[in-house]
C-alpha positions as CSV (number, residue, x, y, z in Angstrom):
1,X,0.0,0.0,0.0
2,X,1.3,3.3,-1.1
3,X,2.1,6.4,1.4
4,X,-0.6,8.1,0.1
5,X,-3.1,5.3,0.5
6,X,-2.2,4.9,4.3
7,X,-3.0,8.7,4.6
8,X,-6.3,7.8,3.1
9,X,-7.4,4.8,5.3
10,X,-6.0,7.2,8.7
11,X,-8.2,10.0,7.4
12,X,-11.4,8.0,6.8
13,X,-11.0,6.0,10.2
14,X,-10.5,9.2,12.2
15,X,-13.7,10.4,10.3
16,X,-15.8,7.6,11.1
17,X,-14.6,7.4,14.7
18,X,-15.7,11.1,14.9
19,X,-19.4,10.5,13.0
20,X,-19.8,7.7,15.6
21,X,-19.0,10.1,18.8
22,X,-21.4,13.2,17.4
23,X,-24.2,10.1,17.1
24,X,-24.0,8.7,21.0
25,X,-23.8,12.5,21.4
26,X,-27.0,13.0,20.8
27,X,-28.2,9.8,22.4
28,X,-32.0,10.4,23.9
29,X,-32.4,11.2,27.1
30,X,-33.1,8.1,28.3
31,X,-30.0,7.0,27.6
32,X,-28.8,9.3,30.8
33,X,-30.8,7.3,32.9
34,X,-33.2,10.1,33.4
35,X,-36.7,8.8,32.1
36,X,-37.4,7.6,35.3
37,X,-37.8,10.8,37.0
38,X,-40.6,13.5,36.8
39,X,-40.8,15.4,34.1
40,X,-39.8,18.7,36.2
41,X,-36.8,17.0,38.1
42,X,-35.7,15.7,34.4
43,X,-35.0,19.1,33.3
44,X,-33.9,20.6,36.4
45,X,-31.2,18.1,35.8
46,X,-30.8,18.5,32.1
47,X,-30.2,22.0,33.0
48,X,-28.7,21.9,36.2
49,X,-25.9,19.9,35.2
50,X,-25.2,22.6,32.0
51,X,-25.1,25.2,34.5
52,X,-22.3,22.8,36.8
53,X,-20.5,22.2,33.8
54,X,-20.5,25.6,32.7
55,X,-19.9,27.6,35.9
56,X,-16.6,25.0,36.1
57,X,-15.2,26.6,33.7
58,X,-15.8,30.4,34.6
59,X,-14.0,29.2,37.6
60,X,-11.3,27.9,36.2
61,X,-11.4,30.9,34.2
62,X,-11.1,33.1,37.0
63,X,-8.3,30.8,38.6
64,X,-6.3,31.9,35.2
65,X,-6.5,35.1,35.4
66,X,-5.6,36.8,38.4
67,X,-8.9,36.3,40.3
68,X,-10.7,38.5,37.4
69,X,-14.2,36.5,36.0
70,X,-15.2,36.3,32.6
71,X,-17.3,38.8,31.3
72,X,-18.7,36.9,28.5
73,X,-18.8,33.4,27.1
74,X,-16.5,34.0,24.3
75,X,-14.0,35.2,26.7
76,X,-14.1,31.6,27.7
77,X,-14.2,30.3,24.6
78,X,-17.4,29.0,24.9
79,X,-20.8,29.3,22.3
80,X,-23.4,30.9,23.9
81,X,-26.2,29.8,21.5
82,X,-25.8,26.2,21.4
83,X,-28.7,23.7,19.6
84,X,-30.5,22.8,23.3
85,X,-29.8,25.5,25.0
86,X,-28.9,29.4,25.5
87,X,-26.7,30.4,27.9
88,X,-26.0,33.5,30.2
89,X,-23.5,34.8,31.8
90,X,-23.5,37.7,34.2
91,X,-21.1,39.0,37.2
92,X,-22.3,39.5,40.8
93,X,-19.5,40.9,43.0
94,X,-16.7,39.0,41.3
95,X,-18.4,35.9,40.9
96,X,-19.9,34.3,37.7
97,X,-23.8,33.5,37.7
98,X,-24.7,31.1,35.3
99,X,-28.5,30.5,33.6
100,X,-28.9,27.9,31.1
101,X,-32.3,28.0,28.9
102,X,-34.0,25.7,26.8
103,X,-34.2,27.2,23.3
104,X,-37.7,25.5,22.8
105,X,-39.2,25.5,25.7
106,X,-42.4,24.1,24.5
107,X,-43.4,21.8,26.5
108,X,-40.9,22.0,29.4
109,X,-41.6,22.0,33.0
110,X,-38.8,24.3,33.9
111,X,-37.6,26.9,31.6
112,X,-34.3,27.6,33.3
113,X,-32.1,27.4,35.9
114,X,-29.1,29.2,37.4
115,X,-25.9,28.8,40.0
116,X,-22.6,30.1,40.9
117,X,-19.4,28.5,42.3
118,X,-21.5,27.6,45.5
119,X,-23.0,24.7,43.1
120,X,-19.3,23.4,42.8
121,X,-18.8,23.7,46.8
122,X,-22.4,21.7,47.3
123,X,-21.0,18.9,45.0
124,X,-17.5,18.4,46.6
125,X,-19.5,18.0,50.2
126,X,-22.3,16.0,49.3
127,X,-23.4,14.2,45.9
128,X,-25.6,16.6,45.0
129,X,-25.7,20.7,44.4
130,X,-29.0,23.1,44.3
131,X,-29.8,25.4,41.5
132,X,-32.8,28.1,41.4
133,X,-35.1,27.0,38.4
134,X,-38.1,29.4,36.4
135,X,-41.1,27.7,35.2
136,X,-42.4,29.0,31.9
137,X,-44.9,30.4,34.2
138,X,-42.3,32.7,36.2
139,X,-42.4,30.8,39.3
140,X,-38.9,29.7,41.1
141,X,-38.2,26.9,42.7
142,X,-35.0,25.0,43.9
143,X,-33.6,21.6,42.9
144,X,-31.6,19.2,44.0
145,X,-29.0,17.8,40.6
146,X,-26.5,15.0,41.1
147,X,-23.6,16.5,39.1
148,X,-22.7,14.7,35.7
């Protein structure tokens, strides 16, 4: 087999292998494990767990850069407009707040929900961490997530 053939097979492999990740990426929920909870509690966690994810990385951010928090997503290097979801970002006396939206929110129990690096400090004492949730009607509640 030529050089140039090799190149070939690497190229297509490493394309398949990549096709085959973006497809268990958008497994269905159920695949999480989450069909068995309420409808409400399933996207607390959907969210919830963006929002863990997310605020992560403002505080690593932060840890980076001499204490100083991100003032936008792209700072981060992160896509605000993503295909499930829109995220915020906004600073509260140094500290990153985090929402995470659904974009169709048709449908959804819970509309969005939001934390801060307290959300990391709930996880690393106990399995779980508490984010403040909207329902399309306004309302707030709080949530318990397991992290992801």
């Amino acid at each position: 087999m030529s050089r140039r053939a090799a190149v070939g097979v690497v190229v297509l492999s490493l394309l398949a292998a990549a096709c085959g990740e973006d497809s268990k990426a958008k497994a269905p929920v159920a695949a999480n494990g989450l069909d068995s909870l309420p409808p409400d509690r399933r996207d607390a966690t959907i969210l919830g767990r963006e929002v863990f994810q997310l605020v992560d990385r403002a505080v690593d951010y932060k840890g980076s850069h001499r204490g100083r928090p991100p003032q936008s997503f792209r700072q981060m290097g992160i896509d605000s407009l993503v295909p499930a979801f829109v995220r915020r970002l906004r600073t509260v006396s140094d500290s990153s707040v985090i929402t995470v939206a659904f974009r169709q929110p048709r449908g959804r129990t819970v509309a969005s929900c939001e934390g801060n690096a307290h959300v990391l400090e709930e996880a690393s004492l106990s399995s779980q961490f508490t984010v403040v949730c909207s329902t399309p009607s306004g309302a707030l509640k709080r949530y318990e997530v397991t992290p992801p």
